[in-house]
PyMOL Python script that loads the backbone (N, CA, C, O; Angstrom):
from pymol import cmd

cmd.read_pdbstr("""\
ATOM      1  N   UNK A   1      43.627  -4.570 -27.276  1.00  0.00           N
ATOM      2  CA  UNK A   1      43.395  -3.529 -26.294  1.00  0.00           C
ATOM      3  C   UNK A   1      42.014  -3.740 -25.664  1.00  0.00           C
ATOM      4  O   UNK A   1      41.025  -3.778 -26.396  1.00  0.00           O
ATOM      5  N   UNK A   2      41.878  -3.913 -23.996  1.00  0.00           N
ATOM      6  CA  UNK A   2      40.559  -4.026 -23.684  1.00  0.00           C
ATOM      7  C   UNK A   2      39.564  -3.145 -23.768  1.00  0.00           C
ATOM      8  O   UNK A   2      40.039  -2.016 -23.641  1.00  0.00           O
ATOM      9  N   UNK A   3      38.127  -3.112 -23.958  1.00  0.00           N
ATOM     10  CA  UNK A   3      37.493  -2.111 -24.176  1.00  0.00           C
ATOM     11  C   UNK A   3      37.341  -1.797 -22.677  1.00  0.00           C
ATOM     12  O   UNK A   3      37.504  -2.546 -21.714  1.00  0.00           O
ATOM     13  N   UNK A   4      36.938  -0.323 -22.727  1.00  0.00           N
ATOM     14  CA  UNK A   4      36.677   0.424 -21.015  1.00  0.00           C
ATOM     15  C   UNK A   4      35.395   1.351 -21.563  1.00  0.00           C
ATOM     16  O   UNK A   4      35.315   2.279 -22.368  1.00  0.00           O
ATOM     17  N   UNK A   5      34.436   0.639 -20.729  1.00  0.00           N
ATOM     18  CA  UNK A   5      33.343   1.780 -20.730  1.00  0.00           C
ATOM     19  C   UNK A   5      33.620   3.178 -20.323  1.00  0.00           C
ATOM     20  O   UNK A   5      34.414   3.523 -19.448  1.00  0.00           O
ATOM     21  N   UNK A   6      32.631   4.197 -21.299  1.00  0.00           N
ATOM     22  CA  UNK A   6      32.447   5.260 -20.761  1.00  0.00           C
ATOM     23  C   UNK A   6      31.856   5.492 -19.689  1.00  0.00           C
ATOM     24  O   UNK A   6      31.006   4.720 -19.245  1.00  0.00           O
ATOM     25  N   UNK A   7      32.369   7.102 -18.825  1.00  0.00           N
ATOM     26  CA  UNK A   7      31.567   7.168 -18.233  1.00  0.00           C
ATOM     27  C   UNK A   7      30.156   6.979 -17.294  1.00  0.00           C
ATOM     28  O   UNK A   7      29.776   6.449 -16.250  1.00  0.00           O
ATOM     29  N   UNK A   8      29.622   7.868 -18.521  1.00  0.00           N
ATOM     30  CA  UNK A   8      28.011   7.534 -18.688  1.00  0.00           C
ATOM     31  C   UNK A   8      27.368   5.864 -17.915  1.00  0.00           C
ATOM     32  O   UNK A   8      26.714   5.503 -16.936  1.00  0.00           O
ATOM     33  N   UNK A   9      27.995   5.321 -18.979  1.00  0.00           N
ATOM     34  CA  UNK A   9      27.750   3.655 -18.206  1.00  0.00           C
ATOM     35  C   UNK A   9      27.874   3.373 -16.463  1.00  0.00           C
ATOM     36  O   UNK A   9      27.549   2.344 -15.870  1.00  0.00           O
ATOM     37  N   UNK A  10      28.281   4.267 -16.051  1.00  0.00           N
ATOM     38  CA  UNK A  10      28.670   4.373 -14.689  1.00  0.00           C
ATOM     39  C   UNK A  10      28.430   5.256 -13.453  1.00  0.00           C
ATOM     40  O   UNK A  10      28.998   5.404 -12.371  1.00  0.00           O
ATOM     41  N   UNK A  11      26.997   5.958 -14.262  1.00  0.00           N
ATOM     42  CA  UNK A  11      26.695   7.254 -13.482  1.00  0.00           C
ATOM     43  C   UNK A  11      25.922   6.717 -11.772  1.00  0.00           C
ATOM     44  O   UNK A  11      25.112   5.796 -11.666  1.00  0.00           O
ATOM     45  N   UNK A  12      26.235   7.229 -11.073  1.00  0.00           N
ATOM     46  CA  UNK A  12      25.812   7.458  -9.902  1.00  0.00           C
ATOM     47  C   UNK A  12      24.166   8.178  -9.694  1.00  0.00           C
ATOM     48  O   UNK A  12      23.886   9.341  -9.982  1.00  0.00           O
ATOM     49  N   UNK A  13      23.455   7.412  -9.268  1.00  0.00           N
ATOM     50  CA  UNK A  13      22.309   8.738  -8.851  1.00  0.00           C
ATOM     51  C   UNK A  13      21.886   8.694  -7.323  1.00  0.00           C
ATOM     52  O   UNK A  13      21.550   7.647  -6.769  1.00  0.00           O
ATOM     53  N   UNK A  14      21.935   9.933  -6.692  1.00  0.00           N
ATOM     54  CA  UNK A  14      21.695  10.146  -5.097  1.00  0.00           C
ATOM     55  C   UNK A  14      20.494   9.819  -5.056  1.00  0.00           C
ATOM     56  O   UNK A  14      20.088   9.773  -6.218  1.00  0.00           O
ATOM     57  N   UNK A  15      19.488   9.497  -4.156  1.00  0.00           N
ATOM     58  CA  UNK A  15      18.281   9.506  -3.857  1.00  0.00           C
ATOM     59  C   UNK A  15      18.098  10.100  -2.619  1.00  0.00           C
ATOM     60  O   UNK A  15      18.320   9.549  -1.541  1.00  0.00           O
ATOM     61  N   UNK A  16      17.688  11.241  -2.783  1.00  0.00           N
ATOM     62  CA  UNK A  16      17.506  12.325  -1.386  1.00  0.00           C
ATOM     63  C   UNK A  16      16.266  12.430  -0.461  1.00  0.00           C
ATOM     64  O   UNK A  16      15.198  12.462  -1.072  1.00  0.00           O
ATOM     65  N   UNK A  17      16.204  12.482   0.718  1.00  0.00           N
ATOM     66  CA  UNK A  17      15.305  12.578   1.707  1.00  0.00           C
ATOM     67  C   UNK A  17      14.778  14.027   1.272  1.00  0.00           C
ATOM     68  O   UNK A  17      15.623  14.922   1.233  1.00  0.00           O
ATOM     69  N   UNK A  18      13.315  14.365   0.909  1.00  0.00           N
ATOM     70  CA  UNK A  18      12.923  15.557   0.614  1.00  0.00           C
ATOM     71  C   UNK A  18      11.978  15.948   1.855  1.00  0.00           C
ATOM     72  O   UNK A  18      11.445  17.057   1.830  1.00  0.00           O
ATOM     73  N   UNK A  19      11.816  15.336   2.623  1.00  0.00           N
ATOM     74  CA  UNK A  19      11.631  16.290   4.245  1.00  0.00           C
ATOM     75  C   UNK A  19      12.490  15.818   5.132  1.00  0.00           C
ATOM     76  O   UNK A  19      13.245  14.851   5.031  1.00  0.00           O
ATOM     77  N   UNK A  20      12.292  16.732   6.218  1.00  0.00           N
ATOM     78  CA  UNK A  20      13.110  16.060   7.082  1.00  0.00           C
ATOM     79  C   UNK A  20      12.036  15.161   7.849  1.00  0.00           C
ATOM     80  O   UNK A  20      10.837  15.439   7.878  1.00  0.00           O
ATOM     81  N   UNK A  21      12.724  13.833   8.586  1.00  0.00           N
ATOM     82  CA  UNK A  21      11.986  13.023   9.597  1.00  0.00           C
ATOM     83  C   UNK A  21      12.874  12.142   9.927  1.00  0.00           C
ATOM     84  O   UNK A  21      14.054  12.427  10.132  1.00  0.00           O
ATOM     85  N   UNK A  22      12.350  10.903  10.015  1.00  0.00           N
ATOM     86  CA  UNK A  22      12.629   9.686  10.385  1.00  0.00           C
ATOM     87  C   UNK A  22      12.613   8.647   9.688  1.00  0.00           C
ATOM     88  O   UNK A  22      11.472   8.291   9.392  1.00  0.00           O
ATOM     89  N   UNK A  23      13.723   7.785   9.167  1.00  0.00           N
ATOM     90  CA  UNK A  23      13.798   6.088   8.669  1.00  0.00           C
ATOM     91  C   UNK A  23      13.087   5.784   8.940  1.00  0.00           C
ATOM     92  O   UNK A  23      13.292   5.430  10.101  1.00  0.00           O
ATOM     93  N   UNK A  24      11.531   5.480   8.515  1.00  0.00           N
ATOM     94  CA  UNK A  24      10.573   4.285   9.329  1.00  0.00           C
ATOM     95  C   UNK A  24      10.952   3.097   8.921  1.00  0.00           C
ATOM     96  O   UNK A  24      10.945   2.195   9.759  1.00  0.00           O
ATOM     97  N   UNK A  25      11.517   2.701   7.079  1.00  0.00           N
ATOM     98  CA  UNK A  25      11.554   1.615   6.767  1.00  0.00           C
ATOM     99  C   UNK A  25      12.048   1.332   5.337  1.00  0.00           C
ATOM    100  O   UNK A  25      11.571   2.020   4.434  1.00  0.00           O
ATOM    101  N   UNK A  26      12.847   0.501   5.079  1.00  0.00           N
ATOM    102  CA  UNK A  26      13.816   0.621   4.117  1.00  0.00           C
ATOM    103  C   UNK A  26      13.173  -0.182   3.514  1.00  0.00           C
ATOM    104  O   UNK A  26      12.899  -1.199   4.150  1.00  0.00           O
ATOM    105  N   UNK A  27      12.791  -0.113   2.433  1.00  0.00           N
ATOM    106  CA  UNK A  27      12.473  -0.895   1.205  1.00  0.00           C
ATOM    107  C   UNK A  27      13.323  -1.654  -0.095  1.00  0.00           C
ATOM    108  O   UNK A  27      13.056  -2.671  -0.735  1.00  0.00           O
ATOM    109  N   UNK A  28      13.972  -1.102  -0.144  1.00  0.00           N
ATOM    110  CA  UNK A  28      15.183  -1.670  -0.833  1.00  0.00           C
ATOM    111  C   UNK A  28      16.397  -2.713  -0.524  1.00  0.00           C
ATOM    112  O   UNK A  28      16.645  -2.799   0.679  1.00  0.00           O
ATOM    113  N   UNK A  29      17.255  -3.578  -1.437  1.00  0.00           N
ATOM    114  CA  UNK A  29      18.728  -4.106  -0.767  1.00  0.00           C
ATOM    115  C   UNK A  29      19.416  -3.245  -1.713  1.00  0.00           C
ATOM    116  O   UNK A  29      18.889  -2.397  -2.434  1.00  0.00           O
ATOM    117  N   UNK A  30      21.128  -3.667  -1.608  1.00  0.00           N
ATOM    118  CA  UNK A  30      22.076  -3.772  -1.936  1.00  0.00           C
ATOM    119  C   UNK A  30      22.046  -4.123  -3.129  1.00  0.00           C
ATOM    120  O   UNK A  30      21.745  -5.120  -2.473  1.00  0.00           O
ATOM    121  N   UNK A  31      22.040  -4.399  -4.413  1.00  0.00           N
ATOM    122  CA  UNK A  31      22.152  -4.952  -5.357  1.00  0.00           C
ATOM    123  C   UNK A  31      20.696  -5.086  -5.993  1.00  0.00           C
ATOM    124  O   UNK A  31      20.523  -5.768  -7.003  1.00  0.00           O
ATOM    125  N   UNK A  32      19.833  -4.522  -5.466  1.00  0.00           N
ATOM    126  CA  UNK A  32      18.595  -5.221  -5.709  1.00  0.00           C
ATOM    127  C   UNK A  32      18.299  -3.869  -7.601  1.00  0.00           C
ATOM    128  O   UNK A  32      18.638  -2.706  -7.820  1.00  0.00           O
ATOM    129  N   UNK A  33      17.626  -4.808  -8.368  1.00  0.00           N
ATOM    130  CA  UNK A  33      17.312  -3.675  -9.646  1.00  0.00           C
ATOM    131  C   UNK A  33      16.245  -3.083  -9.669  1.00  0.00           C
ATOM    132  O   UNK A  33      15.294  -3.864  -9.714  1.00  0.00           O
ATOM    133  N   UNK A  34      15.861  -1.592  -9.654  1.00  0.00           N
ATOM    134  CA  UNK A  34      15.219  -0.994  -9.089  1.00  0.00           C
ATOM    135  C   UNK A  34      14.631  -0.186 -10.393  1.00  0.00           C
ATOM    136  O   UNK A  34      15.232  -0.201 -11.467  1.00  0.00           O
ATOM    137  N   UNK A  35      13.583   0.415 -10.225  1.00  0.00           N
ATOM    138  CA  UNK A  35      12.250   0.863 -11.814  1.00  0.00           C
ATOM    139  C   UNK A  35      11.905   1.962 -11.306  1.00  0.00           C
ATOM    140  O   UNK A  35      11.577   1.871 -10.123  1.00  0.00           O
ATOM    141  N   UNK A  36      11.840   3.247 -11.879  1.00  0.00           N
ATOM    142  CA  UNK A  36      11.376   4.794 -11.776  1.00  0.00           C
ATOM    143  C   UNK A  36      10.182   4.404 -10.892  1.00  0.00           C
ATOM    144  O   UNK A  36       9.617   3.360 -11.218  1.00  0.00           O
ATOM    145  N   UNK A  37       9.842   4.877 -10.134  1.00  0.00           N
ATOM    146  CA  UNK A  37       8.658   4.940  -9.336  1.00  0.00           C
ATOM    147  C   UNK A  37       8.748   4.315  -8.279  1.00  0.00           C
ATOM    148  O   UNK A  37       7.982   4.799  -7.445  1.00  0.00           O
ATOM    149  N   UNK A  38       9.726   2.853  -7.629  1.00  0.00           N
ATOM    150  CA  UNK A  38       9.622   2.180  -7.018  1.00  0.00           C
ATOM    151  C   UNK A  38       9.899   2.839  -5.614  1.00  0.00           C
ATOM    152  O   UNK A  38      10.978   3.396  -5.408  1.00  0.00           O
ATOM    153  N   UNK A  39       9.123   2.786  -4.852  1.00  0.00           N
ATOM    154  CA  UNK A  39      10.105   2.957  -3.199  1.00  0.00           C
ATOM    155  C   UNK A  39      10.978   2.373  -2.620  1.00  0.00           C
ATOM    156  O   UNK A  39      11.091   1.188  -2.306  1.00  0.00           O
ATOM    157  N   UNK A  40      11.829   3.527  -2.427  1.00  0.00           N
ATOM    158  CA  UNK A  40      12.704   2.657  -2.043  1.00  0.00           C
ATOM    159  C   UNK A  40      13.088   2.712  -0.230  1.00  0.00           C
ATOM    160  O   UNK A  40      13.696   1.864   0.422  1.00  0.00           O
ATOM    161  N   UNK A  41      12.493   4.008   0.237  1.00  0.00           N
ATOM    162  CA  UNK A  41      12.552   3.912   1.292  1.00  0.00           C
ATOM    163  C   UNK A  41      11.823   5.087   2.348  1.00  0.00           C
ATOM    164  O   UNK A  41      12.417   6.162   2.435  1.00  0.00           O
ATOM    165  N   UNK A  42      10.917   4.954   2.918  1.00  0.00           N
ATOM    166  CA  UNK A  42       9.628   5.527   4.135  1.00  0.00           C
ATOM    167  C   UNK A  42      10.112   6.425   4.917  1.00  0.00           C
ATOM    168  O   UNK A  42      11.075   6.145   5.631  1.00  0.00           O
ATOM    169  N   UNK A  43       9.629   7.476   4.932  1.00  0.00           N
ATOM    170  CA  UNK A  43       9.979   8.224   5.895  1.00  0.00           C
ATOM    171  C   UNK A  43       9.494   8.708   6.986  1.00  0.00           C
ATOM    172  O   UNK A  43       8.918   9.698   6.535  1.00  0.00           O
ATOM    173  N   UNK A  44       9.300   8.722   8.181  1.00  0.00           N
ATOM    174  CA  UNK A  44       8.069   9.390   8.991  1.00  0.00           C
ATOM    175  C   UNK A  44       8.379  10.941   9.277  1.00  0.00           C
ATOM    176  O   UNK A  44       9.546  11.239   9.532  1.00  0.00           O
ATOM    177  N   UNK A  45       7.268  12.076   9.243  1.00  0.00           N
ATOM    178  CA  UNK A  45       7.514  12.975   9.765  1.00  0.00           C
ATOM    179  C   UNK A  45       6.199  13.423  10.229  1.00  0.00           C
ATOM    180  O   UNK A  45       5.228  13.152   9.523  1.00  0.00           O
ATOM    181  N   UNK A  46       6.018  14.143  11.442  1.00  0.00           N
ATOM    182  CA  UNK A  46       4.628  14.543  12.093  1.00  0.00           C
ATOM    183  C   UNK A  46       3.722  13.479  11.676  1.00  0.00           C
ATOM    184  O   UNK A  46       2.813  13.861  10.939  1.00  0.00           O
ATOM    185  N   UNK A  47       3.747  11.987  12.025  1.00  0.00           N
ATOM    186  CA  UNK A  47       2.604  11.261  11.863  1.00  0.00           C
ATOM    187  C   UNK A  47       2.322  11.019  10.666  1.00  0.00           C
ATOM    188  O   UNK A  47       1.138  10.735  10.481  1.00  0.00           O
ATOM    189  N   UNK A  48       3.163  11.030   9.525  1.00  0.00           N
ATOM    190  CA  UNK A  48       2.840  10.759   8.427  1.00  0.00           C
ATOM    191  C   UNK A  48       3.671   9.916   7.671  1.00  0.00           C
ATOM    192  O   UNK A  48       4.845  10.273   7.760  1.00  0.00           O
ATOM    193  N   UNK A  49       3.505   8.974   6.991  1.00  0.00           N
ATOM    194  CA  UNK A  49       4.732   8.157   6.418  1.00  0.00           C
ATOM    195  C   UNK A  49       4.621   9.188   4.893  1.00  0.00           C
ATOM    196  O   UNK A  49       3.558   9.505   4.359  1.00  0.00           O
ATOM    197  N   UNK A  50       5.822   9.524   4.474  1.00  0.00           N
ATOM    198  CA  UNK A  50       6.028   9.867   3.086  1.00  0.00           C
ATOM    199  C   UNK A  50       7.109   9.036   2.507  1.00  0.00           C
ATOM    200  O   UNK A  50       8.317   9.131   2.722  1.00  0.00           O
ATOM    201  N   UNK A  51       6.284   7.948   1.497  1.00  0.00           N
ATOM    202  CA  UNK A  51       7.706   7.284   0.252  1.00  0.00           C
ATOM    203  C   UNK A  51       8.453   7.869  -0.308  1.00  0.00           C
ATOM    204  O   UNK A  51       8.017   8.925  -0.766  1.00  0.00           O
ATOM    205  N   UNK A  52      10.060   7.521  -0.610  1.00  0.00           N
ATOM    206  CA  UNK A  52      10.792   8.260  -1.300  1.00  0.00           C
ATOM    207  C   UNK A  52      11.097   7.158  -2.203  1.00  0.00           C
ATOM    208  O   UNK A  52      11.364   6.046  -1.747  1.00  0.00           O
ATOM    209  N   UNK A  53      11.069   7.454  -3.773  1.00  0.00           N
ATOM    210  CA  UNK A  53      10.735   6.942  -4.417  1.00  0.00           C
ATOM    211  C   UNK A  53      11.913   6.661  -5.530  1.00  0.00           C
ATOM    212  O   UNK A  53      12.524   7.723  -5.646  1.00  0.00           O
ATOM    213  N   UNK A  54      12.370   5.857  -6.228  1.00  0.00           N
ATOM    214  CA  UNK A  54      13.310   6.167  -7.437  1.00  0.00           C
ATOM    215  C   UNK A  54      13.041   6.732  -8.302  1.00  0.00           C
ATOM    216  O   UNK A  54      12.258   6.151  -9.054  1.00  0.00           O
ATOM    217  N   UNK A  55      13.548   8.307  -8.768  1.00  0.00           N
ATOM    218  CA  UNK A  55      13.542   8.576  -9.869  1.00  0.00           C
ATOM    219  C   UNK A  55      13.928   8.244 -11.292  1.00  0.00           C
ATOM    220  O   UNK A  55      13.376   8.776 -12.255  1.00  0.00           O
ATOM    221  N   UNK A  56      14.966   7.281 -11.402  1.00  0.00           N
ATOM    222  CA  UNK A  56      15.587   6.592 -12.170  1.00  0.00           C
ATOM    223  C   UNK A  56      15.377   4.693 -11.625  1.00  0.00           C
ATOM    224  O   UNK A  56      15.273   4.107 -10.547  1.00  0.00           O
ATOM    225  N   UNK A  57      15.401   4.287 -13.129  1.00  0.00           N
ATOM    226  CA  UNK A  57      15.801   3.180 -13.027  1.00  0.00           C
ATOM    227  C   UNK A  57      17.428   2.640 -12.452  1.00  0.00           C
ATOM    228  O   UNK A  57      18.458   3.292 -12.627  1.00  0.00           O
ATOM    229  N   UNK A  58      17.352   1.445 -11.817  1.00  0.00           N
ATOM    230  CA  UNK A  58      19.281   1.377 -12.298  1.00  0.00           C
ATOM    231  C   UNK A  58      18.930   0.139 -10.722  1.00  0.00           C
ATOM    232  O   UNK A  58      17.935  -0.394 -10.231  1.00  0.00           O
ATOM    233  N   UNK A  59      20.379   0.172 -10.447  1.00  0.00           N
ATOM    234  CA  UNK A  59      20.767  -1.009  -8.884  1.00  0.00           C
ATOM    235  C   UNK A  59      21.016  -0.354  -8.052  1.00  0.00           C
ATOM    236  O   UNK A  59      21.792   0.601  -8.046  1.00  0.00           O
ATOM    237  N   UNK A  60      20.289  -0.841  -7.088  1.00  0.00           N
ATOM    238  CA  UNK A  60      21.224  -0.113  -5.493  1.00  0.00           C
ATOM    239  C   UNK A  60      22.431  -0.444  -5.145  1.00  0.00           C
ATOM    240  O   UNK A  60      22.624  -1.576  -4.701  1.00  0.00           O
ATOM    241  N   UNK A  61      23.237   0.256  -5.243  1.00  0.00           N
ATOM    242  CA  UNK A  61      24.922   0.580  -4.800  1.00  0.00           C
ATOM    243  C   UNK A  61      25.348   0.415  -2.945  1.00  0.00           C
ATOM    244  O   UNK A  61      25.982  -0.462  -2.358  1.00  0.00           O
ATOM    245  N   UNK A  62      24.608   1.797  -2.391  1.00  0.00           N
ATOM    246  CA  UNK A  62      24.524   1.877  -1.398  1.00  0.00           C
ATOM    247  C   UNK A  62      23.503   2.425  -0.697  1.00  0.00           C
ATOM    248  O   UNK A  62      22.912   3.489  -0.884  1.00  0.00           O
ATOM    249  N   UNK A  63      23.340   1.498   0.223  1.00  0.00           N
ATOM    250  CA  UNK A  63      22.485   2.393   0.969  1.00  0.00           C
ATOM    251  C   UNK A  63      22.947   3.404   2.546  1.00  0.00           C
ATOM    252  O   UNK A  63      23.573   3.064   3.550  1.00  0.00           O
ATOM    253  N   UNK A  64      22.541   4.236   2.297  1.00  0.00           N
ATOM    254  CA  UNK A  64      22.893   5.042   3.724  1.00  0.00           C
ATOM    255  C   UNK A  64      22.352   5.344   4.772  1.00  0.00           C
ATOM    256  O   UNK A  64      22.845   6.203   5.503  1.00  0.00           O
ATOM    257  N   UNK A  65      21.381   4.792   5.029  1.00  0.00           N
ATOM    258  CA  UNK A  65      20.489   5.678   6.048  1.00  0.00           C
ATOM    259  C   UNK A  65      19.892   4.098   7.143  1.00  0.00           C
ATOM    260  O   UNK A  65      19.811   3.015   6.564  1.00  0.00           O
ATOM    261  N   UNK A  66      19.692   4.152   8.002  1.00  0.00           N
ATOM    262  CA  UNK A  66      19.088   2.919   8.906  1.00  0.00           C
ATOM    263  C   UNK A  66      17.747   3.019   9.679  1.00  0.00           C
ATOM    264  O   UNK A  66      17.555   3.881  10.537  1.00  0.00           O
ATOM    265  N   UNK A  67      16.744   1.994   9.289  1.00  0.00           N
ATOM    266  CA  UNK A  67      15.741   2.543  10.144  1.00  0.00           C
ATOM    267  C   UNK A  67      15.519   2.930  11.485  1.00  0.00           C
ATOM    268  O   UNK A  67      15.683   2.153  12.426  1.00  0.00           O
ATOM    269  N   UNK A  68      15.163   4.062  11.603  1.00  0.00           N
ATOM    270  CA  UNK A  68      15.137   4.731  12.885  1.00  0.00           C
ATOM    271  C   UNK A  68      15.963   6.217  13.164  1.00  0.00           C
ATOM    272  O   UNK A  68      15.879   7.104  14.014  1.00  0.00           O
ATOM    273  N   UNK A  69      16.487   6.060  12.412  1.00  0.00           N
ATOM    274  CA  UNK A  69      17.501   7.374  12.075  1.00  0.00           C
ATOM    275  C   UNK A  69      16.869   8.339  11.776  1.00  0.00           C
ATOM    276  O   UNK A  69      15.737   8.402  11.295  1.00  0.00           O
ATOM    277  N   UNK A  70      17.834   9.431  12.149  1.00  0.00           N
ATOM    278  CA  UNK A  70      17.060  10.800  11.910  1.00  0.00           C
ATOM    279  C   UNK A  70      17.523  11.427  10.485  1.00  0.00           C
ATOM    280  O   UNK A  70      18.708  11.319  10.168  1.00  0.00           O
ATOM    281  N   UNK A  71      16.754  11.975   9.763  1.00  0.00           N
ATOM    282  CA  UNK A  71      17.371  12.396   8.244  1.00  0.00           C
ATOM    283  C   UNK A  71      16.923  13.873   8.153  1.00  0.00           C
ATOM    284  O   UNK A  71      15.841  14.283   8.574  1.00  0.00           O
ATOM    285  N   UNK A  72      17.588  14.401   7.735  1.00  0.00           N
ATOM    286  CA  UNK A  72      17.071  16.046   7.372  1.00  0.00           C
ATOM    287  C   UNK A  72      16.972  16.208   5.668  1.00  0.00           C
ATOM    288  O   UNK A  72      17.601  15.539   4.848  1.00  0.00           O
ATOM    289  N   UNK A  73      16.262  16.999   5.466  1.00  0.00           N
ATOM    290  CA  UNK A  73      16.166  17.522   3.840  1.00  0.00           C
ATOM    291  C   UNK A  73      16.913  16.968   3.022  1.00  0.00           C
ATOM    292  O   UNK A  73      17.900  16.980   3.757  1.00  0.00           O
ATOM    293  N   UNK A  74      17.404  16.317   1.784  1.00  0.00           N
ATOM    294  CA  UNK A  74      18.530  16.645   1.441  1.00  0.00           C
ATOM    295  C   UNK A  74      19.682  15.541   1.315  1.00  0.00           C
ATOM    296  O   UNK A  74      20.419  15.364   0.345  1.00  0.00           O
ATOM    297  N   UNK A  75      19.663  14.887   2.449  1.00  0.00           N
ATOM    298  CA  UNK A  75      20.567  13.832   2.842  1.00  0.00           C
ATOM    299  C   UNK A  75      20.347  12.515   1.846  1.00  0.00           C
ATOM    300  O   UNK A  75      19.365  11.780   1.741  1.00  0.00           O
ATOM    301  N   UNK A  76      21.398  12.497   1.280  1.00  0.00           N
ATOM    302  CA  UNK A  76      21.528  11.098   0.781  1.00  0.00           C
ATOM    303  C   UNK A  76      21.022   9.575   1.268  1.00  0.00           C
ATOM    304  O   UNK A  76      21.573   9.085   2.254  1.00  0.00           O
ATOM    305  N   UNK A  77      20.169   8.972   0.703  1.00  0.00           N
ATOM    306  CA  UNK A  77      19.387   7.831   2.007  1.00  0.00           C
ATOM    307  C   UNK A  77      19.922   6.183   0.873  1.00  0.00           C
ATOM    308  O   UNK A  77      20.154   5.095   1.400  1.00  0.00           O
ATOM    309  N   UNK A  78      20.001   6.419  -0.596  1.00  0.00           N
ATOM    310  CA  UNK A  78      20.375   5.746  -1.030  1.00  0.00           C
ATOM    311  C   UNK A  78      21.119   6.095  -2.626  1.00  0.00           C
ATOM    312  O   UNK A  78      21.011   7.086  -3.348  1.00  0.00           O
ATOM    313  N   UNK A  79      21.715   5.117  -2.752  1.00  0.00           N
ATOM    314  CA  UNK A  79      22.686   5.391  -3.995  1.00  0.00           C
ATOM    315  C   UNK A  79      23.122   4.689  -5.327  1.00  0.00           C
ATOM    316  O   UNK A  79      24.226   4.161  -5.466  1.00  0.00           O
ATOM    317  N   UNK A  80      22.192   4.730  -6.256  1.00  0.00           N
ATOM    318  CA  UNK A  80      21.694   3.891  -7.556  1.00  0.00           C
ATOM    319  C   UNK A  80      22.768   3.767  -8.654  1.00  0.00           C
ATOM    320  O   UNK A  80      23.593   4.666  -8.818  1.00  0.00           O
ATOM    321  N   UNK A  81      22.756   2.834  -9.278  1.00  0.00           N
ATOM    322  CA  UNK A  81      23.890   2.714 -10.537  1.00  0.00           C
ATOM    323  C   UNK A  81      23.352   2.706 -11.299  1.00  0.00           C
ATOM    324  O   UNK A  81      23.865   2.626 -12.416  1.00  0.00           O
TER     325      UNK A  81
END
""", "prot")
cmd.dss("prot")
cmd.show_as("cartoon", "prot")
cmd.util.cbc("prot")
cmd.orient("prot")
């Protein structure tokens, strides 16, 4: 019988835009393995760049957001395994 990971082994984590602004600049890929603290992707709002950062370790899955884009609060910008 093959073994099948749990769950757990497979959790998803959102990485959310916590102001609203602008994509200035994506820091991250696709696949790339990523460490609590790392940025993963810039945001501009009123003249200010603010990093959004990984809270968790793990891989980038997906990313959602493109530089130049507009992001509000909240919005999913990337998506960690």
């Amino acid at each position: 019988m093959p073994q099948t990971r749990g769950q757990e082994d497979f959790q998803l984590s959102d990485v959310e835009a916590h102001i609203t602004g602008t994509v200035w600049k994506i820091e991250c890929q696709v696949g790339q393995e990523v460490e609590e603290g790392d940025t993963l992707v810039i945001l501009e709002s009123m003249k200010m760049e603010m990093p959004v950062e990984a809270e968790d370790e793990g891989t980038v899955k997906e990313i959602r957001c493109e530089e130049g884009q507009s992001v509000s609060e909240g919005d999913t910008l990337v998506v960690l395994e």
